[in-house]
N, C-alpha and C positions, 0 to 999 in steps of 0.2 A: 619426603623431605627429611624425616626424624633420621631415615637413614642414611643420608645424603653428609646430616652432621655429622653423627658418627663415625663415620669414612674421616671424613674433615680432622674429629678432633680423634680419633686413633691416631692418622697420620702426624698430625701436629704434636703429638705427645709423646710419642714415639723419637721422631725428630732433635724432638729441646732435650729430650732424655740423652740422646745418643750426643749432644753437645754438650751437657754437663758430665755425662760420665767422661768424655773428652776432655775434661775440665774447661773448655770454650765457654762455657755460663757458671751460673751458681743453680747448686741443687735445692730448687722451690722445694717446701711442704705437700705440693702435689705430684710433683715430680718425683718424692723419694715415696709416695701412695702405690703410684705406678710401678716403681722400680722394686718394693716391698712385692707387687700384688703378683707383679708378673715371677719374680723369684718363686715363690709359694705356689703359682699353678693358681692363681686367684683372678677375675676379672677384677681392673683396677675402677674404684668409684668414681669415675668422672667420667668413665666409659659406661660402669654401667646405668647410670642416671639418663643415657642416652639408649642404650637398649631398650629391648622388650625382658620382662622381670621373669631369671631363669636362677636356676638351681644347679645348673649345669658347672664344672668344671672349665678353666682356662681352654685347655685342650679340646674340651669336646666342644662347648661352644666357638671357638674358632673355625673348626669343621664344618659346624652350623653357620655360622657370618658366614663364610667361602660359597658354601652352597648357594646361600640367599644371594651373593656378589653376582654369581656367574648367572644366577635365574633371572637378575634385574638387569646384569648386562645384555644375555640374550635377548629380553625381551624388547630393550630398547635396541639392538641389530635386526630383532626383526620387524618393529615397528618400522624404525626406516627404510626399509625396501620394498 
C-alpha cells in the first residue's frame, strides 16, 4: 500500500508541476521543493516521506523504483493467471 501512495503522489506531483511550469496553476511551496530537488538530481521531500529511507541519488534511485514497478507488476500478472 505505502507503495501504491507513492506511485499516486509521484504522479500527482509531477502533473501540477508540469501545470504550473505551464503557468495553468501557481507554483506551491511544495511544488518549487520538487522542481528544486528534481533540478539538483535530489529525491524531492514529499516523495521521500513516502519511500523507504535511501541515500541513494535521484537517478539511481529511480532505477531502483523501476525495478521494484516491474517486480509488483509481474507479480500481480502472474497472480492472476
Amino acid at each position: 500500500e505505502r507503495f501504491n501512495k507513492l506511485v499516486v503522489r509521484m504522479t500527482k506531483s509531477l502533473a501540477e508541476l508540469q501545470r504550473a511550469l505551464a503557468g495553468e496553476v501557481g507554483m506551491s511551496n511544495e511544488l518549487d521543493d520538487v522542481a528544486r530537488s528534481l533540478f539538483i538530481g535530489h529525491i524531492p521531500n514529499i516523495w521521500r516521506r513516502l519511500a523507504p529511507d535511501t541515500l541513494k541519488s535521484l537517478g539511481n534511485w529511480m532505477v531502483y523504483f523501476l525495478r521494484r514497478f516491474s517486480q509488483y507488476m509481474l507479480w500481480l500478472l502472474l497472480d492472476g493467471s
